[in-house]
MMTF fields as JSON, N, C-alpha, C and O atoms, coordinates in Angstrom:
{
  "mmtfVersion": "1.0.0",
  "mmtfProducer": "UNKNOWN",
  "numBonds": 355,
  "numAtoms": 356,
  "numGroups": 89,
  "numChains": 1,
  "numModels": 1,
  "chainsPerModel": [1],
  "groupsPerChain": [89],
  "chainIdList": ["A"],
  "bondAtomList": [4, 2, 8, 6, 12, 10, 16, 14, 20, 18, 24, 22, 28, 26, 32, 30, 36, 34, 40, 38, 44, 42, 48, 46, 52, 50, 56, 54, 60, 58, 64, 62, 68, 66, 72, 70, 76, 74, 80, 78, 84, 82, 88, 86, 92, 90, 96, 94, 100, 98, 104, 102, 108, 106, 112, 110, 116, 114, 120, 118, 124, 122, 128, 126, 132, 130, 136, 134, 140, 138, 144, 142, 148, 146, 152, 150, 156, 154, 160, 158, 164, 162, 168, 166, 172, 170, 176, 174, 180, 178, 184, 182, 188, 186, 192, 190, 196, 194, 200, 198, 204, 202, 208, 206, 212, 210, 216, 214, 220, 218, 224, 222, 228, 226, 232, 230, 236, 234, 240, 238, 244, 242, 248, 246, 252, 250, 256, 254, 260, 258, 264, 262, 268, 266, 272, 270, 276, 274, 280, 278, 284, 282, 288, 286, 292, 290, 296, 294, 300, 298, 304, 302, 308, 306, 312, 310, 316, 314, 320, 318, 324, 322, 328, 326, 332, 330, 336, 334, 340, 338, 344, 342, 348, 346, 352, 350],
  "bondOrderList": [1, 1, 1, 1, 1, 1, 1, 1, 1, 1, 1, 1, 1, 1, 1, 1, 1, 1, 1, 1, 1, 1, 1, 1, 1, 1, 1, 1, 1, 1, 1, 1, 1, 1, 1, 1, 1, 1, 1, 1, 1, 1, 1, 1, 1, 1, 1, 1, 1, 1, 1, 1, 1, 1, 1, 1, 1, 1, 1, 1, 1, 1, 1, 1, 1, 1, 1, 1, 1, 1, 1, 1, 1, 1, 1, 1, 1, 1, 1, 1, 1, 1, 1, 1, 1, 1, 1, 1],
  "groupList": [{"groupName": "UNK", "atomNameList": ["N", "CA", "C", "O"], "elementList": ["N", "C", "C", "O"], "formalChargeList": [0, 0, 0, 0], "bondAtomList": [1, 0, 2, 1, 3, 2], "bondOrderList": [1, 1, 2], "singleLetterCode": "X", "chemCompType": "L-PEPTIDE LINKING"}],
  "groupTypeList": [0, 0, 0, 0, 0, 0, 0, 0, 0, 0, 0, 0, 0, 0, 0, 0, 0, 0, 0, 0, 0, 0, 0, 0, 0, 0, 0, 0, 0, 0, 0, 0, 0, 0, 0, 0, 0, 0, 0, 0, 0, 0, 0, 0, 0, 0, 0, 0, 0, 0, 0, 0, 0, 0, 0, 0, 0, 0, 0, 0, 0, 0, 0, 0, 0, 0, 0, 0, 0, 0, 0, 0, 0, 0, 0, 0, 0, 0, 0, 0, 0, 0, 0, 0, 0, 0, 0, 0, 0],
  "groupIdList": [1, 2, 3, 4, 5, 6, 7, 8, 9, 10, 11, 12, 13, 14, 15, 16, 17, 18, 19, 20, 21, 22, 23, 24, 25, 26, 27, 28, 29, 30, 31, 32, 33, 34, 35, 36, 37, 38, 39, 40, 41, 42, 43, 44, 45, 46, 47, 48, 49, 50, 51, 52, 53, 54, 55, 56, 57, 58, 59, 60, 61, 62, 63, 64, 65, 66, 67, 68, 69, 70, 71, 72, 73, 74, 75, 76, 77, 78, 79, 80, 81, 82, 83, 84, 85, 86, 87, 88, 89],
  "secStructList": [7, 3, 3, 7, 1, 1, 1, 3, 3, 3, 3, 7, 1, 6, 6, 7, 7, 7, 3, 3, 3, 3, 7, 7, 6, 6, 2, 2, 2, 2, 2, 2, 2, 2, 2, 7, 7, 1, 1, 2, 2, 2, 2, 2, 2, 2, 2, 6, 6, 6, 7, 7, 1, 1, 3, 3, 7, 7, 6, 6, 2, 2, 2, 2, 2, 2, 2, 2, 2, 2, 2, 2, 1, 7, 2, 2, 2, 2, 2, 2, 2, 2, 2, 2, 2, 2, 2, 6, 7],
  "xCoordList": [-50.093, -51.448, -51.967, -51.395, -53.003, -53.758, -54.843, -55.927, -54.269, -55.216, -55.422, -54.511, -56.748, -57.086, -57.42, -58.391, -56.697, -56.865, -57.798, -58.253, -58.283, -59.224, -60.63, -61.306, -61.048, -62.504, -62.197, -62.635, -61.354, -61.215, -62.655, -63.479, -62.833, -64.166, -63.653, -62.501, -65.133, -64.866, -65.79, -66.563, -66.588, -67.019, -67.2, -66.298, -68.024, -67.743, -68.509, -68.766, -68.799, -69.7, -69.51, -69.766, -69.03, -68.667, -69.577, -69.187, -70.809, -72.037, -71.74, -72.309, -70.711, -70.782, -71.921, -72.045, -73.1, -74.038, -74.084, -75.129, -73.234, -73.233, -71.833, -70.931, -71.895, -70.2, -70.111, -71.114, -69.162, -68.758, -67.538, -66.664, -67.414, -65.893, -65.483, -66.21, -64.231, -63.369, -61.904, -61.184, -61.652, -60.482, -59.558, -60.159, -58.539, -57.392, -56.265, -55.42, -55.783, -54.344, -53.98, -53.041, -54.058, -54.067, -53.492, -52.354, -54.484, -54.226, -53.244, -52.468, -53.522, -52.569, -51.048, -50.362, -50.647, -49.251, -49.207, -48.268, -49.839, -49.055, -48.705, -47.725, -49.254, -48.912, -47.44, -46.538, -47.743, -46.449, -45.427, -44.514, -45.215, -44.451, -43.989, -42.776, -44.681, -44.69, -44.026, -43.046, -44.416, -43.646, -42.792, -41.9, -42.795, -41.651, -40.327, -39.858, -39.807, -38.097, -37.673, -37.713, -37.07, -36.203, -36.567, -37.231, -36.143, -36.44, -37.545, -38.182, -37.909, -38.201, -40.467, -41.494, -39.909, -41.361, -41.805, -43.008, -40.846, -40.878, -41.783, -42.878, -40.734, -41.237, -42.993, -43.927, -43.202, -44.467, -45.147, -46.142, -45.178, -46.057, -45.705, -45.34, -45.535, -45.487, -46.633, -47.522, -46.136, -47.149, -48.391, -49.187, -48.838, -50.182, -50.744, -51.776, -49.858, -50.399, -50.652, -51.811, -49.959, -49.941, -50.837, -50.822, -51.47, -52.374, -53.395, -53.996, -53.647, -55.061, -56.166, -57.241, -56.239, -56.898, -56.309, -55.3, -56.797, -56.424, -54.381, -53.876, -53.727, -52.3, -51.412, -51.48, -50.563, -50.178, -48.958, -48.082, -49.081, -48.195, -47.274, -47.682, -46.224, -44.829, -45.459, -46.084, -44.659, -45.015, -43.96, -44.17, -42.925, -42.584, -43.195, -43.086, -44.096, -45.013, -46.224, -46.633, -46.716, -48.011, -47.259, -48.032, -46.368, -46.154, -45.933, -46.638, -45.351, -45.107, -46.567, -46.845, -47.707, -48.654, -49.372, -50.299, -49.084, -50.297, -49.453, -50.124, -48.179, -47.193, -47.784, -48.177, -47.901, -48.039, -49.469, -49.784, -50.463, -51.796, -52.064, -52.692, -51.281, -51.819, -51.017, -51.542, -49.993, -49.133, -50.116, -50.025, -50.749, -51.225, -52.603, -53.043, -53.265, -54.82, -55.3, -54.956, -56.448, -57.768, -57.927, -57.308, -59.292, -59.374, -60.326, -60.494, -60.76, -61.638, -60.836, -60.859, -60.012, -59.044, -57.644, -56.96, -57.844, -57.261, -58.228, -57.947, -59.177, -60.43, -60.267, -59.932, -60.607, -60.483, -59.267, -59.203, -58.038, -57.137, -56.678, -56.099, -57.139, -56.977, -57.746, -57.277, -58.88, -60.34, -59.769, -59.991, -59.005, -58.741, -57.288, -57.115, -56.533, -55.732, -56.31, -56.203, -56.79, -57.673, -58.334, -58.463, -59.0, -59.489, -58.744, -58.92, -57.875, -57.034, -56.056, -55.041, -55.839, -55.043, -53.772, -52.842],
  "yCoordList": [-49.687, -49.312, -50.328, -50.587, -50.83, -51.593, -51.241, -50.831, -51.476, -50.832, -51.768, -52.555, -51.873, -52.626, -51.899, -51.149, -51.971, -51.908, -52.431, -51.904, -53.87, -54.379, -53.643, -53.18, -53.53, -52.428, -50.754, -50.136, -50.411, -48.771, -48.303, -48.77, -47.525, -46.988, -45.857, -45.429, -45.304, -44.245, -43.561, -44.421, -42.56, -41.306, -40.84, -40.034, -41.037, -40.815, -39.638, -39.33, -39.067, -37.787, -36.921, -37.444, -35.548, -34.492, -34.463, -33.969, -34.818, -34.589, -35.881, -35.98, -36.915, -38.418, -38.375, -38.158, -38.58, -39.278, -40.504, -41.074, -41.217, -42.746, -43.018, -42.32, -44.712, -44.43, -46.056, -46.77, -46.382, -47.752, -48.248, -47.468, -50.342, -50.609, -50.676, -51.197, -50.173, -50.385, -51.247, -50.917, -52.378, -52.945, -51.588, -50.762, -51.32, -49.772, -50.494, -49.974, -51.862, -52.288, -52.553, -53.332, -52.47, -52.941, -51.381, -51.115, -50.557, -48.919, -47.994, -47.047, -48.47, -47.705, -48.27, -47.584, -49.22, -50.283, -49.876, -49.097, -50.1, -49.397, -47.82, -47.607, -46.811, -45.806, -45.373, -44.686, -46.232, -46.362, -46.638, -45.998, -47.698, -48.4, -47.506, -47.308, -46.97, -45.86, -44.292, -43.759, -43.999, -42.594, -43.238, -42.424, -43.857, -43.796, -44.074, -44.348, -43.924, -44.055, -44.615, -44.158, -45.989, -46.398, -48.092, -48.676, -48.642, -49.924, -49.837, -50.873, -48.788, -48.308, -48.641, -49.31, -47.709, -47.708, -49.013, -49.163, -49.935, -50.737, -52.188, -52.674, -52.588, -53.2, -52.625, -53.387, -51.347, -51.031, -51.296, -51.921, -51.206, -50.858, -52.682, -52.563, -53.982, -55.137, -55.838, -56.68, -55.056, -55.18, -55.016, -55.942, -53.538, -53.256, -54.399, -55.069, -54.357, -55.771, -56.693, -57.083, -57.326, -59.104, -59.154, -60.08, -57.895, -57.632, -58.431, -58.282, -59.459, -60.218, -59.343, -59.937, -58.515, -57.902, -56.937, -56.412, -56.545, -55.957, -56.068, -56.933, -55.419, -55.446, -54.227, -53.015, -54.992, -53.793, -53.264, -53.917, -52.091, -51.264, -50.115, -49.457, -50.379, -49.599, -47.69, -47.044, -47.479, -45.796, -45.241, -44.139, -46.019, -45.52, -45.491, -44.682, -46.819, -47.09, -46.127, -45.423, -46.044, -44.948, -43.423, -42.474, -43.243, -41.686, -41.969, -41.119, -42.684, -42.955, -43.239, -42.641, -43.91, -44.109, -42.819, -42.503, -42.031, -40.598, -39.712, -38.915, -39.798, -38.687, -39.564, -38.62, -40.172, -40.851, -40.599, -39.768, -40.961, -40.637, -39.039, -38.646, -38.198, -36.449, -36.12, -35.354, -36.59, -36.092, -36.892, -36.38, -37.883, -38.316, -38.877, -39.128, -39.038, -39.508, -38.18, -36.998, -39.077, -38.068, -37.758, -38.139, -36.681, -36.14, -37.129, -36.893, -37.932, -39.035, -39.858, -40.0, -40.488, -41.471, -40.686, -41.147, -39.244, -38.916, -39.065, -39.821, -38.578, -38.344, -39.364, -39.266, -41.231, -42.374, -42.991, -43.88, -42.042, -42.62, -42.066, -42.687, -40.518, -39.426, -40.265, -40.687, -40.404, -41.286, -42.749, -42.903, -43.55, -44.574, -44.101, -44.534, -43.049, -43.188, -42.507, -43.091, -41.593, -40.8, -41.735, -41.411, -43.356, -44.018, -44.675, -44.525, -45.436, -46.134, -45.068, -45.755, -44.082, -43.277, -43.226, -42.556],
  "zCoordList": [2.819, 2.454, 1.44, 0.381, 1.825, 0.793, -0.79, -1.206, -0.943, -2.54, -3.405, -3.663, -4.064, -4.991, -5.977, -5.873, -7.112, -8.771, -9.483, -10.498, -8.855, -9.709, -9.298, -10.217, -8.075, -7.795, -7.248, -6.278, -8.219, -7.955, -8.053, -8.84, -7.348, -7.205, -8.083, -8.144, -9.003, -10.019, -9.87, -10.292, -9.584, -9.933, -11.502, -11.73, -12.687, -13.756, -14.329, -15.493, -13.154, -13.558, -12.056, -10.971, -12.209, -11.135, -10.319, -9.262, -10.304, -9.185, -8.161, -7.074, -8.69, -7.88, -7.404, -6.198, -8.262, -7.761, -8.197, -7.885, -8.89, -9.333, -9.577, -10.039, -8.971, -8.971, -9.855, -9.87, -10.365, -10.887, -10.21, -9.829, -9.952, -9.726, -10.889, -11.735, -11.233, -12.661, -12.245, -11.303, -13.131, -13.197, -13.529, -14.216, -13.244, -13.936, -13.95, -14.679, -13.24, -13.552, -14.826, -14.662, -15.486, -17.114, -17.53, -17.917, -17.356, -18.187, -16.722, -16.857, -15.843, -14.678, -15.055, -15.813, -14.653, -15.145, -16.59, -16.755, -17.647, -18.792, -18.924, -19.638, -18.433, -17.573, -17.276, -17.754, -16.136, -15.647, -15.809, -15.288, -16.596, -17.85, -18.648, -18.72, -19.218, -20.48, -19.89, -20.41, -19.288, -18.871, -17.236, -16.996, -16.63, -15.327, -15.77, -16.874, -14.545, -14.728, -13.778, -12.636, -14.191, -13.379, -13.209, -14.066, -12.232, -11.57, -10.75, -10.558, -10.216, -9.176, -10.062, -9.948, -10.69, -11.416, -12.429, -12.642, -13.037, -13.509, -12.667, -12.949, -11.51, -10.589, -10.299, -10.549, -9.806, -9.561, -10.753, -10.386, -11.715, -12.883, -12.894, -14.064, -12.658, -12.778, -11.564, -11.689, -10.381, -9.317, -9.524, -9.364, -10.002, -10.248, -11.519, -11.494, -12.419, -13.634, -12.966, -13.108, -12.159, -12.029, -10.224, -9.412, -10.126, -8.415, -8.838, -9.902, -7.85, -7.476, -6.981, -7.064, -6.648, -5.409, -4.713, -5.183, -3.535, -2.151, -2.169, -1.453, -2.763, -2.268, -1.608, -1.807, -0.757, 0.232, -0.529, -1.096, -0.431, -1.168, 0.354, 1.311, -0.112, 0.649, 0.325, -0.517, 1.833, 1.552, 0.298, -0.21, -0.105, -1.592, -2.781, -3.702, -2.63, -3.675, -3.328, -4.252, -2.334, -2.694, -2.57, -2.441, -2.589, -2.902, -4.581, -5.125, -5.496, -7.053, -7.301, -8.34, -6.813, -7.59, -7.24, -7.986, -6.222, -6.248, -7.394, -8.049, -7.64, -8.145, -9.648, -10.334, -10.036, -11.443, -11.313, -12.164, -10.614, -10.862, -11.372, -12.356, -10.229, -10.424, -11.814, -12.621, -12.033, -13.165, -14.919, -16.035, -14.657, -15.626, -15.978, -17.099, -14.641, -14.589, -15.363, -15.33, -16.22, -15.46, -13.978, -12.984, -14.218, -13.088, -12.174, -10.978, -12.645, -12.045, -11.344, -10.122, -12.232, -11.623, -10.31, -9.396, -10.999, -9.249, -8.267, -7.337, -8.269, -7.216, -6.502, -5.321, -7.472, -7.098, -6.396, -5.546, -7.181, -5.99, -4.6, -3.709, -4.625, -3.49, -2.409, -1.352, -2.836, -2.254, -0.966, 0.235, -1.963, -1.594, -0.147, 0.992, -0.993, 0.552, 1.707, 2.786, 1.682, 2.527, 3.345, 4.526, 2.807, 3.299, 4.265, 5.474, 3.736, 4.212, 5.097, 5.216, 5.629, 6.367, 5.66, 6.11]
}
């Protein structure tokens, strides 16, 4: 699945009638960094830092970034990432 960090689409008000792109690799990867465990999350939380763009992420990696998003986003930044796989199938 492809996901980009640098234009997460955000919703910053519950009516989404206006939406912003937000860079999140910076505050997602320290995140991740900060509360995961393992190699597992380390590596990811390096990926999302050092992402150009558009990167394809393993179905291990998007089950850890929805399980790290719902366990620690705001509720925006879940929306934004629920959003994005829903898109992408």
């Amino acid at each position: 699945m492809k996901i980009d960090f640098i234009r997460l689409r955000i919703y910053p008000d519950i009516d989404r009638q206006r939406s912003v792109e937000m860079d999140v690799r910076k505050d997602f990867a320290d995140l991740i960094y900060q509360k995961g465990k393992g190699v597992a999350a380390h590596a990811l939380a390096l990926k999302i830092y050092n992402s150009t763009g558009g990167e394809e992420y393993g179905e291990e990696e998007v089950l850890m970034i929805r399980s790290y998003a719902e366990s620690f986003g705001t509720p925006m930044f879940i929306d934004a990432v629920n959003e994005v796989m829903a898109s992408e199938g």
